[in-house]
C-alpha positions in Angstrom: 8.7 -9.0 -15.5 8.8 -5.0 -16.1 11.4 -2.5 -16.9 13.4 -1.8 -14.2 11.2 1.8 -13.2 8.5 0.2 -12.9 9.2 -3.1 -11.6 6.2 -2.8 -8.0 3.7 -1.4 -6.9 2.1 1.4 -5.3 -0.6 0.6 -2.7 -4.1 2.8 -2.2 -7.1 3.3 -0.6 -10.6 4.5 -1.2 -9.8 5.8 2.7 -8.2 5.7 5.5 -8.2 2.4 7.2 -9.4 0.1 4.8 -6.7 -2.4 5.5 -3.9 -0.9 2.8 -1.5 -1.9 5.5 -2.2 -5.4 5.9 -2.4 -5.8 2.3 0.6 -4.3 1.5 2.4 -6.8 3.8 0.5 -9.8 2.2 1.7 -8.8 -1.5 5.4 -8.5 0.0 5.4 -11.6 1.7 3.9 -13.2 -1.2 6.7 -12.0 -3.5 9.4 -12.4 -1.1 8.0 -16.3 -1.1 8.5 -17.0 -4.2 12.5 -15.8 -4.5 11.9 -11.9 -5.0 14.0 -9.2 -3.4 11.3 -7.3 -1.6 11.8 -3.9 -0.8 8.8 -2.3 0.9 8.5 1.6 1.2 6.0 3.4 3.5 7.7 6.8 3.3 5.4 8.3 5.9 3.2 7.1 8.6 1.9 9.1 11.2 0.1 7.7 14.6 3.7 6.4 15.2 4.9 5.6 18.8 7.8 6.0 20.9 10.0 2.9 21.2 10.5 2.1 25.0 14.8 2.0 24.5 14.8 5.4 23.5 13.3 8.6 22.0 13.0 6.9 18.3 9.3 7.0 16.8 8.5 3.5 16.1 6.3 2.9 12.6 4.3 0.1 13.3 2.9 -0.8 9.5 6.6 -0.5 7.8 7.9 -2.5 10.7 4.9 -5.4 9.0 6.0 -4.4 5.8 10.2 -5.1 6.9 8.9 -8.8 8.5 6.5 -9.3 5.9 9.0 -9.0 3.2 12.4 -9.9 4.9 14.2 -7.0 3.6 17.3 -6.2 4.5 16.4 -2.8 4.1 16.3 -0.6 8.1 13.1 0.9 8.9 15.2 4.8 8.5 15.1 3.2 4.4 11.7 1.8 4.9 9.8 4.6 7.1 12.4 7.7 6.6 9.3 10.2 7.8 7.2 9.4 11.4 5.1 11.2 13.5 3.5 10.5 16.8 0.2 12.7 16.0 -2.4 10.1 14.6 -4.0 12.0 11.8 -2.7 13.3 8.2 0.7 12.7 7.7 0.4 16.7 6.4 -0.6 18.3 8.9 0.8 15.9 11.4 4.4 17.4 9.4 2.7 20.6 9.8 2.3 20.7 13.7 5.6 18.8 13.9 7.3 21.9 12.2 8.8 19.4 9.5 8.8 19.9 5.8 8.5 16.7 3.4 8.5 17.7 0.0 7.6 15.5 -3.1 11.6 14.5 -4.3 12.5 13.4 -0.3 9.3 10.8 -1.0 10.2 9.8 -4.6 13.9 9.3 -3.7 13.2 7.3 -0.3 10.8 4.9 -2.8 13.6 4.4 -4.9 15.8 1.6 -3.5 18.6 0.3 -5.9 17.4 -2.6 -7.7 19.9 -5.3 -8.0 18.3 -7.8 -10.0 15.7 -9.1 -12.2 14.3 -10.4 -8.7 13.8 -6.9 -7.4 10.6 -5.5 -6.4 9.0 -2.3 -4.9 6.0 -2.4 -3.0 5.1 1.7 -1.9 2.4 2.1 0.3 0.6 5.5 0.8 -1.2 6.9 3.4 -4.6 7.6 3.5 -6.9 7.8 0.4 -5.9 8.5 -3.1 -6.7 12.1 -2.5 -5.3 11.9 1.2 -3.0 14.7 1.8 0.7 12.9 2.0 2.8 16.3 2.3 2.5 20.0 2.2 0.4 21.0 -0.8 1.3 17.2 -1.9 -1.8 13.7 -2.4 -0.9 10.5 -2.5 -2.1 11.1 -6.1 0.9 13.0 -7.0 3.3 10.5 -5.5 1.7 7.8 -7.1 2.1 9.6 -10.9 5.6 10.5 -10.3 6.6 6.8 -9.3 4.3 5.7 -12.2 4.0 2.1 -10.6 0.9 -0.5 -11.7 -2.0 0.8 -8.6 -3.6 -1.8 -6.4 -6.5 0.1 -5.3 -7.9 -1.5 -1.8 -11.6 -1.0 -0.2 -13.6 -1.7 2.3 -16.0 -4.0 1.2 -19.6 -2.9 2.8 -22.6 -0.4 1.7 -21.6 2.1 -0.1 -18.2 0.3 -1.4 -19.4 0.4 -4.9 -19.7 4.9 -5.2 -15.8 4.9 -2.8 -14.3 1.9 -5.7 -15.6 3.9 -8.8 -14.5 7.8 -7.8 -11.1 6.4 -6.5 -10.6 4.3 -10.0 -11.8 7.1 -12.4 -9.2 9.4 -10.6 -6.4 6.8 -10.8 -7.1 6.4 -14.6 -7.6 9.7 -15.0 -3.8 10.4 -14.0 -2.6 7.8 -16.7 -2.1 4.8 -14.2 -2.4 1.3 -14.7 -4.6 -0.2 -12.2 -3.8 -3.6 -11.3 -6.1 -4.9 -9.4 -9.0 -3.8 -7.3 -8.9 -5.6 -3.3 -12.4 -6.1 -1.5 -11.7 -6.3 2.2 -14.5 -7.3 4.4 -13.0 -6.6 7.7 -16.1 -5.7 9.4 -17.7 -9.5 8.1 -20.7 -8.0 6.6 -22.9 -9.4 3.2 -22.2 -7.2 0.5 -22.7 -8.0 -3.4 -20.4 -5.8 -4.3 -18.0 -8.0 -6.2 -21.0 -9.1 -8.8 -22.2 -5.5 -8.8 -18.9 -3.9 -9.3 -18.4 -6.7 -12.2 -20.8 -5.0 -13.8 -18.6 -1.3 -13.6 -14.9 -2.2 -14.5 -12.8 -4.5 -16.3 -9.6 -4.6 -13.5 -9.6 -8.1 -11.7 -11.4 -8.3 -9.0 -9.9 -10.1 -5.4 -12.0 -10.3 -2.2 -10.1 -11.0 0.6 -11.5 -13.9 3.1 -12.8 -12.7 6.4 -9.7 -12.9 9.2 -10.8 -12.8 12.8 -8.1 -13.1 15.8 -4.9 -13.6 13.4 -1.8 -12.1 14.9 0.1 -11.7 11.1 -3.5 -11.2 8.6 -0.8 -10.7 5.9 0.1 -14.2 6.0 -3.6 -15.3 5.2 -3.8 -12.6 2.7 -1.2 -13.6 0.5 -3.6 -16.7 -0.8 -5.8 -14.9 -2.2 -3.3 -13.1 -4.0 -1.2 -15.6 -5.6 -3.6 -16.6 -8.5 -3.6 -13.0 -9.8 -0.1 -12.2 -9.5 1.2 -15.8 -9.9 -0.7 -17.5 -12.4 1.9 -20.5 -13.1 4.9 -21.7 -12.2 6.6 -20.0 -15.3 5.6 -16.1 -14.2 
């Protein structure tokens, strides 16, 4: 498939709650579907909340990403750094009087990789240009893992100017960008997939409109399969 460095994928955003989470989950359980050793990284999440046995901060979007994927990996392997303040995971470390510094991140996204089968899926948090860490963006985590992009967006008015400043600056860092995810969440008409045609050569995935679904991931991972999955053979 790829070298064994580069063998996943980094998730991102054009923002903050554009759905990175959900899709994240979908791409593991699609993999983990078809035979692949998922292991699924979120190495901070913030907004976390305390677990009613004990004192533990619980991290709700790795805990989708561990069921999503069936890892075997804990959630200390999968979400090593939590916070209970719901806002940047930097200054939520800030306030929390914690440090997290840029090799902490790249080691916990660095699971050993046992086979051909293995795969990473590393989800940020926030935007591309979302603070992760002191003095630290998602940007720079993503060019020191160096993993294919899968940029995601909210797909409404004004998608078009978030999709095209968030992909210059992933190209910009020498990325590859895989794909680019449309996600209509708020069920409004855009055109943005013919428009944005128009703008980039990536693929292009909109993601159908999922109202009352308990596990969105598992809906997801349709319209992801063509792309990633083209035949039997891949």
């Amino acid at each position: 498939m790829c070298s064994e460095n580069s063998r996943g994928f980094f998730i991102t955003g054009t923002d903050t709650g554009v759905g990175k989470s959900e899709v994240a989950a979908a791409l593991c359980a699609l993999f983990a579907e078809k035979g692949f050793e998922v292991h699924p990284r979120k190495p901070v999440e913030s907004g976390c909340l305390i677990e009613h046995q004990g004192e533990a901060l619980f991290p709700q979007d790795g805990h989708t990403l561990q069921i999503a994927s069936q890892s075997k990996d804990s959630l200390a392997e999968i979400t090593p750094f939590r916070f209970s303040q719901p806002i940047s995971p930097e200054r939520a470390a800030r306030l929390s009087g914690e440090h997290v510094s840029l090799q902490q991140l790249v080691n916990c996204c660095q699971p050993p990789m046992q086979s051909e089968n293995s795969i990473r899926v590393v989800e940020g948090a926030g935007g591309f240009y979302s603070p992760i860490a002191e003095q630290l963006l998602n940007a720079d985590l993503a060019s020191t893992l160096n993993l294919p992009v899968i940029l995601v967006a909210e797909d409404r008015l004004g998608g078009i100017n978030q999709v095209l400043l968030t992909r210059s600056a992933i190209l910009e860092k020498g990325l590859q960008l895989k794909c680019i995810i449309l996600n209509n969440r708020l069920n409004t008409t855009t055109f943005n997939i013919k428009e944005l045609e128009n703008w980039v050569q990536e693929p292009l995935i909109t993601l159908p409109i999922i109202q009352h679904h308990k596990r969105p991931w598992q809906v997801m991972k349709e319209s992801l399969e063509p792309l990633f999955f083209k035949n039997a053979s891949d």
